[in-house]
N, C-alpha and C positions, 0 to 999 in steps of 0.2 A: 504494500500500500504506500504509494507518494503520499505524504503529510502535508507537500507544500499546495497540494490540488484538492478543491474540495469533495467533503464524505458526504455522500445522502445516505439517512439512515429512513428505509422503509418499514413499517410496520404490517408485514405480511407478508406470502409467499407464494400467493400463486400467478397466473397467468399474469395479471396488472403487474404485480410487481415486478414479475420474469421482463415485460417489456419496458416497463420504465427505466428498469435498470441496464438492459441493453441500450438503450438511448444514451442512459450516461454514461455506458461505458466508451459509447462510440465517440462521446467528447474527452474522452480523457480522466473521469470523476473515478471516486471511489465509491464504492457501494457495500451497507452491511444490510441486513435482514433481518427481521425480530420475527419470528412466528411459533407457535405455540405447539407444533408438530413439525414432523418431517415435511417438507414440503418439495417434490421434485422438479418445480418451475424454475424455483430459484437455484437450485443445485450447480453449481460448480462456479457462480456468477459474484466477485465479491468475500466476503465473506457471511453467509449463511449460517447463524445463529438460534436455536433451538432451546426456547424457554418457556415460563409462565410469565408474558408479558404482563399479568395485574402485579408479577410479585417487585415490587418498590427497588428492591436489590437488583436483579433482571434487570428493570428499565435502565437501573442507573448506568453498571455496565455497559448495556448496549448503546446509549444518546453516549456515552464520556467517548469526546472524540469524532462528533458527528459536527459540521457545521449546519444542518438543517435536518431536521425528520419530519418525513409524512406519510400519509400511510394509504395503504390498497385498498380496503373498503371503509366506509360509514360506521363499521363495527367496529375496527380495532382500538383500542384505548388513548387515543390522543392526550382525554384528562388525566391518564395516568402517567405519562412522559412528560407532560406539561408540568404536575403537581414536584416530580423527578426533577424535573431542569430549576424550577423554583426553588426546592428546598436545598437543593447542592448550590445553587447560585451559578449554573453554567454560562446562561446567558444565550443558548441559541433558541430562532424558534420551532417551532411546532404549525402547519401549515397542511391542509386544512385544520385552522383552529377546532378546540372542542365546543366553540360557541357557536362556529358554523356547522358543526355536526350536527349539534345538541337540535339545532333548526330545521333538520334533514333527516334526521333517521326514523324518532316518530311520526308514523302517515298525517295524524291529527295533528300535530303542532304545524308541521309541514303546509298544512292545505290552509290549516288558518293562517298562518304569515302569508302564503301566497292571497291570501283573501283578503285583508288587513292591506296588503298594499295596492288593491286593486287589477291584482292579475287575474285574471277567466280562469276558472275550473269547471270543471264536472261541481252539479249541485249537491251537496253530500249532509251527512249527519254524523255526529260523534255521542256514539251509542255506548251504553255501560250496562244495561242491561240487555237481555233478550226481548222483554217485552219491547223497550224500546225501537230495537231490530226489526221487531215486527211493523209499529209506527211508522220509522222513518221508509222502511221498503213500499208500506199502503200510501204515505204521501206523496214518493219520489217514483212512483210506477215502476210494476214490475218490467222486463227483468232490472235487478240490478245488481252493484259489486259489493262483495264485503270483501272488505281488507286487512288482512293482522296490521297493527301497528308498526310493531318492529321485527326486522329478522325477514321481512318478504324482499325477495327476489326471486328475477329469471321464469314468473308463472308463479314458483309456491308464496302460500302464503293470501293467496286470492284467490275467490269464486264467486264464479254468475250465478245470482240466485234467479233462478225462473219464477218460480212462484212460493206461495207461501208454507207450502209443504217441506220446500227447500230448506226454510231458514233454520228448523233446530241444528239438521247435521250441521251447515257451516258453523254456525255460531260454535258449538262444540269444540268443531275442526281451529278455528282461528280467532277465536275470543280468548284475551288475555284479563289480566286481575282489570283493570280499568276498560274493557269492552273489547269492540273495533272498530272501523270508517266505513259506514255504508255511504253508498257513495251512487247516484244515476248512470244508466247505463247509455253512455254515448250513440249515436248512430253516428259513425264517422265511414267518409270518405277514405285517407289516406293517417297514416301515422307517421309522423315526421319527429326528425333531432335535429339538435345543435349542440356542438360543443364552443364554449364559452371555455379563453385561458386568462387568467384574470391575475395581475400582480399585488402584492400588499398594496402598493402607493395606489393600487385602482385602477393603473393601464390594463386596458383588456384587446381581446383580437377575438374575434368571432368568425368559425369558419361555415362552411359553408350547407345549407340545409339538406338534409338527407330523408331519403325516406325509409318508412321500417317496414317487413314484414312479418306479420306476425306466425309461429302455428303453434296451437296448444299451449297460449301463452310464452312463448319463448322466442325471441327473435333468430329468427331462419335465416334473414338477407338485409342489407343492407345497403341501396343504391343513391349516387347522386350523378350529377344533382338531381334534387328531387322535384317538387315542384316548378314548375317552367313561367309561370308567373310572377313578374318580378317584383309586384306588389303584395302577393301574400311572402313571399320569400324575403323582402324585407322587412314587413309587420312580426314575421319569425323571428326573423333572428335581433330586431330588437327586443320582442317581448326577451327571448333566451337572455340579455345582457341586463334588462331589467330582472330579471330572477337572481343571477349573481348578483347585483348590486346589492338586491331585498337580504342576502343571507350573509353578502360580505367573506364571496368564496377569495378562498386564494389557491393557485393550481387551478387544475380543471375543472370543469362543472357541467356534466350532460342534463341535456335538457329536452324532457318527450313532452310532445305534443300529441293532439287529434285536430283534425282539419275534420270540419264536422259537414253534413250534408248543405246547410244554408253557409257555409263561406267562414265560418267564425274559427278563432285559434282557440283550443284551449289546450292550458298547461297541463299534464298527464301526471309526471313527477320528475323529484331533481336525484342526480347524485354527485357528490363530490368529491369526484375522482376522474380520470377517466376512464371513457366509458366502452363498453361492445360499441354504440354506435358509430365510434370516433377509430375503428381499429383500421379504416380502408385509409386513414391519410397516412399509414407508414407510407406507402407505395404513392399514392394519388396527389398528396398535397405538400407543398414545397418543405414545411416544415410540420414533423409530425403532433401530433397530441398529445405522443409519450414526452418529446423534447421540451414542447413547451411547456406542461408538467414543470420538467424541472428548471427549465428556465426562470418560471412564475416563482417557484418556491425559494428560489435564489432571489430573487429579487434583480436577475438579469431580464436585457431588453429581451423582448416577447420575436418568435420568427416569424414569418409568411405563412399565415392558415391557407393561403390564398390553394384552388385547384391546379395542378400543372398537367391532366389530361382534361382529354372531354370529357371521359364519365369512366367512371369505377361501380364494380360491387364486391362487396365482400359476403360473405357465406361461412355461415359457423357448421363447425367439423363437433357432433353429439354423437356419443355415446351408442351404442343399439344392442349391448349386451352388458351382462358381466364377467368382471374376471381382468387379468395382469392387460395389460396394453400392447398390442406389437405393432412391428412397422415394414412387417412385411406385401402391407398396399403399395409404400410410397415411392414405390421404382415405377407403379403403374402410373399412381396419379402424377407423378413428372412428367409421363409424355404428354398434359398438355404444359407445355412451353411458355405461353404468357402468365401461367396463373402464380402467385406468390404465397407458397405455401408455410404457414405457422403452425405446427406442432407445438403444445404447450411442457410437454414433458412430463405429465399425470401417469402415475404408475400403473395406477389403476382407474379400469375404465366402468362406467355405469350407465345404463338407458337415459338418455338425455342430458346427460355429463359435458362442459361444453370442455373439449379436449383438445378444439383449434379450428384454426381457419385457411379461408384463401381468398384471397382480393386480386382482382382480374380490372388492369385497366383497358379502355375500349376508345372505340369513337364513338358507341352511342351504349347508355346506359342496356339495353336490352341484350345488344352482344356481349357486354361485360358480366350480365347476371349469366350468361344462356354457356357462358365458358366457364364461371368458379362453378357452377351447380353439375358441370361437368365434371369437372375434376374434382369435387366432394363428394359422387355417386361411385368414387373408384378407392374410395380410402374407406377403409374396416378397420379401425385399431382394434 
């Protein structure tokens, strides 16, 4: 490890961090890893560190010696590094703050700051009981969504209620000690992101809107540009820089929308980090979402979100059994040629496990999806 180059210390270990870390290393940084199990994303990258990141000793170790830590998901303990950096008097920060988590991780604090500042949602309720459950679903037409609070991603953690037979299983399934967010059930058009990279001082770069596709709650694909409108595509991605403002991200900050049947944006949810939908700019855009990540959290200038093809998709690589991982697909899916293929490094594989991807740039969005989905039909880990 060079001492005289800066250390990003992440807090976590899998795919996010495996890529932000490659990012830094390809400037030259040092990278260490805190995560709480073996982790094979990060493996070999850095140094890779294997602890109980709540225990106070743990963190200290791990920050002494970091000139900035941030961390891979929502979950991981920021307030416990931060509490760490304060009582040692190290003096570096912690990025995303825990006050910007603290604003993002619970669904219900979440929708109300986004509401409180006046950004569009889905019209929802924060329900503590079941009877209430029942209430807000008879007010807000069925069907609708119930949401765990905390700990949802990727699909889990959510379900459409159809009607009102529905509602004991979910509630059962995803009601915590203080309830969960029912929430109306959109009829949208398209499902759209942006990633927003945003520095302490408040410089931010906003790249460019994407669209999602969804299957079984889990994002399948990834294309942009997305909408061809260049009025709703800017009304996007300001609202997106208005949401980082609302929460005071630093680093990244993905931003889903719903583009709904009569023309209207609404905000979906935040996360602050980067995100699945931000994975096609390693390839696609001048500077990536992992880079600028770390550039944000250094408090260096921000790079070019800007596109440098005409259209990219990217295609996430799941899971379809269980058991050890191999990679005896991936001489196949090499023959196609333009695709850019990412293996995460998961030892083990599971049904819908997101294990990696491939991002295909094009001339036009349709040949870029019709090539990565090509070469994701030929990879079995």
């Amino acid at each position: 490890m060079n001492h005289s180059f800066p250390t990003i210390g992440i807090l976590g270990g899998g795919q996010l961090g495996r890529m932000s870390a490659l990012a830094a290393i390809r400037m030259g940084l040092n990278i260490k890893t805190l995560s709480p199990s073996v982790s094979g994303p990060v493996a070999g990258l850095g140094q890779a560190v294997i602890g109980d990141w709540n225990d106070p000793e743990v963190m200290l170790d791990f920050v002494t010696g970091c000139t900035v830590v941030t961390v891979e998901s929502e979950w991981a303990p920021a307030e416990v590094a931060e509490q760490v950096i304060k009582n040692a008097k190290i003096g570096i920060p912690v990025y995303p703050t825990s006050s910007t988590l603290l604003k993002i991780r619970h669904k219900g604090v979440q929708r109300r700051l986004l509401t409180s500042a006046g950004i569009p949602g889905a019209e929802f309720r924060l329900c503590k009981t079941v009877e209430q459950a029942f209430s807000a679903a008879d007010e807000l037409g069925y069907p609708v969504m119930f949401k765990r609070y905390q700990g949802s991603y990727d699909g889990y953690g959510n379900a459409t209620v159809q009607n009102e037979s529905d509602v004991p299983k979910a509630w059962h399934s995803l009601a915590e000690s203080d309830g969960l967010l029912v929430e109306a059930f959109v009829p949208f058009v398209r499902e759209l992101a942006v990633m927003v990279a945003r520095r302490p001082s408040g410089e931010s770069c906003v790249y460019p809107v994407v669209h999602i596709e969804q299957r079984n709650h889990r994002c399948h694909s990834v294309v942009v540009p997305g909408p061809s409108e260049p009025e709703l595509e800017e009304k996007t991605r300001v609202m997106a820089l208005r949401c980082a403002e609302t929460v005071k991200a630093t680093g990244m900050l993905g931003v889903e929308f719903f583009e709904t049947t009569d023309g209207e944006i609404l905000v979906n949810e935040l996360a602050p980090r980067p995100h699945n939908s931000g994975h096609y700019t390693i390839e696609a855009c001048t500077t990536s979402q992992f880079e600028n990540h770390i550039r944000s959290i250094l408090d260096w200038p921000l790079g070019d979100p800007s596109l440098r093809v005409p259209a990219a998709a990217m295609v996430n690589i799941l899971g379809t059994r269980t058991g050890t991982a191999t990679g005896e697909s991936l001489e196949n899916a090499a023959q196609v040629s333009d695709a850019g293929l990412h293996i995460y490094g998961k030892e083990e594989v599971r049904p819908n496990r997101k294990m990696g991807h491939v991002t295909v740039c094009a001339e036009t969005p349709a040949e870029a999806l019709s090539e990565a989905n090509l070469c994701v039909d030929r990879i079995h880990l």
